[in-house]
C-alpha positions, -999 to 999 in steps of 0.1 A, spaced: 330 -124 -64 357 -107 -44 348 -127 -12 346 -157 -31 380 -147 -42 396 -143 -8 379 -178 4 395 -195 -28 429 -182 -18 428 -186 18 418 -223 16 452 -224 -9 479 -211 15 459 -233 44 472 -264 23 503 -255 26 511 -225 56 547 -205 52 557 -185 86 564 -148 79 598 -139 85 613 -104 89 638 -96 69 650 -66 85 661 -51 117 645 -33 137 666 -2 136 664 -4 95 623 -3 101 631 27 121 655 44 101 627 44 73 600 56 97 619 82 102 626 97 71 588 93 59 580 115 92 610 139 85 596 139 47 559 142 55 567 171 84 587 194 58 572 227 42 561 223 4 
């Protein structure tokens, strides 16, 4: 059922393909991985 699924929706997007396109920098993806590390490294 589930790979049926994922067969059903890949032959969908192959009629009709978008390009992914980042939306965001490169320093606003690192400004977030950032804070998750300085986040996940604090003492609870």
């Amino acid at each position: 059922e589930l790979e049926q699924a994922i067969y059903d929706w890949l032959a969908k997007w192959n009629r009709d393909p978008q390009p992914f396109v980042w939306k965001a920098t490169a320093d606003v993806i690192l400004d977030k991985v950032r804070r998750c590390k300085e986040l996940s490294e604090t003492a609870h």
